[in-house]
C-alpha positions in Angstrom: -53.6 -282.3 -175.0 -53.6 -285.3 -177.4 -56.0 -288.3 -177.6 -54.1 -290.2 -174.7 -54.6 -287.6 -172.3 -58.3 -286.6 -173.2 -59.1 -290.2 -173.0 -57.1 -290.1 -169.6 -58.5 -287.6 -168.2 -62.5 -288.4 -168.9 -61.7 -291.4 -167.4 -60.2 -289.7 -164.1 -63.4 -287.8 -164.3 -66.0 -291.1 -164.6 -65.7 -294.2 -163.3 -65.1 -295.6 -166.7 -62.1 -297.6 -167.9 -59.7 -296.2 -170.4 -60.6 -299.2 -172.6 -64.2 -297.9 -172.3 -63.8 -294.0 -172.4 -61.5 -295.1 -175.7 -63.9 -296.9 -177.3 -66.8 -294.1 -176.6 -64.9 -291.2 -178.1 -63.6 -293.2 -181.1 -67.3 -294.0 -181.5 -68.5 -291.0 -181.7 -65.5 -289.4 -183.7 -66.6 -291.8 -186.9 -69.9 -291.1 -186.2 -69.4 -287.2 -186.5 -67.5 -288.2 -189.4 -69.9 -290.3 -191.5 -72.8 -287.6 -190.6 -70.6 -284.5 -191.8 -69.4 -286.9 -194.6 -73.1 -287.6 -195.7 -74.1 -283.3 -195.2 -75.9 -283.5 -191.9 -74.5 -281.0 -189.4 -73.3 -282.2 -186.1 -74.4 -280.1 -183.2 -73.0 -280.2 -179.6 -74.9 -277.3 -177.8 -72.5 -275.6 -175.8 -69.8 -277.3 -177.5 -70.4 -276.4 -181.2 -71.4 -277.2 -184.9 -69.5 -279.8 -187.6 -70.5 -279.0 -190.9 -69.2 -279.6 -194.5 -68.9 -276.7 -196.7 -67.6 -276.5 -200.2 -64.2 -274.4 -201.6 -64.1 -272.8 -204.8 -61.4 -274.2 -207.2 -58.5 -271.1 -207.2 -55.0 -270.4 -208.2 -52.0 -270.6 -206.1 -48.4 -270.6 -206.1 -45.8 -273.5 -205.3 -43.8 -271.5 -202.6 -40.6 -273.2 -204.0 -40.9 -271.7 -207.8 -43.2 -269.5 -207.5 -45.3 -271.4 -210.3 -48.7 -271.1 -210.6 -50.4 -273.7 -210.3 -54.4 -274.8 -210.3 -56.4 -275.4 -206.8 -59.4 -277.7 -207.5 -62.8 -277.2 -205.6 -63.3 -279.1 -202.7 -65.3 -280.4 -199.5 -63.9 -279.5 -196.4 -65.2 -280.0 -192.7 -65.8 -277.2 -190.7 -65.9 -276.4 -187.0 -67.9 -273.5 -185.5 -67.3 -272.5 -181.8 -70.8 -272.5 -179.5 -70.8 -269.3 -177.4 -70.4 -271.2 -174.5 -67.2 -272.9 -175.7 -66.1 -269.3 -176.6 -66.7 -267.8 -173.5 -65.0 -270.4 -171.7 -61.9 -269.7 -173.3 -62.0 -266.1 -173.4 
């Protein structure tokens, strides 16, 4: 499902418009964005937890040579699953 459909089907579910279910979910997609961007964690109970978390700088390899070459550390978002969300898919 891509962001057309979700945004179709929420509003087949409500008695929003697609204009407004749109608008609501790209909302709250910046606003989950800014909060992880600033290190506040983002919980959805039920749903689950965004959080930002940091990655050690590492070596790799470029799959074409075979080089090494030099990973810097990072920030990257997480996503942890809520048990609910897990036993839903299970």
């Amino acid at each position: 499902m891509n962001k057309a459909q979700l945004v179709e089907s929420i509003a087949k579910s409500t008695s929003l418009t697609k204009t407004d279910v749109e608008s609501v979910l790209n909302s709250s997609i910046e606003i989950i964005k800014k909060s992880v961007k600033k290190g506040d964690d983002v919980t959805l109970v039920g749903f689950g937890t965004f959080t930002k978390s940091k990655r050690k700088a590492r070596t790799g390899r470029n799959p074409q040579t075979g080089k090494e070459i030099r990973i810097p550390a990072m920030t990257v978002p997480k996503f942890r699953a809520g048990k609910e969300f897990k036993d839903a898919v299970r």
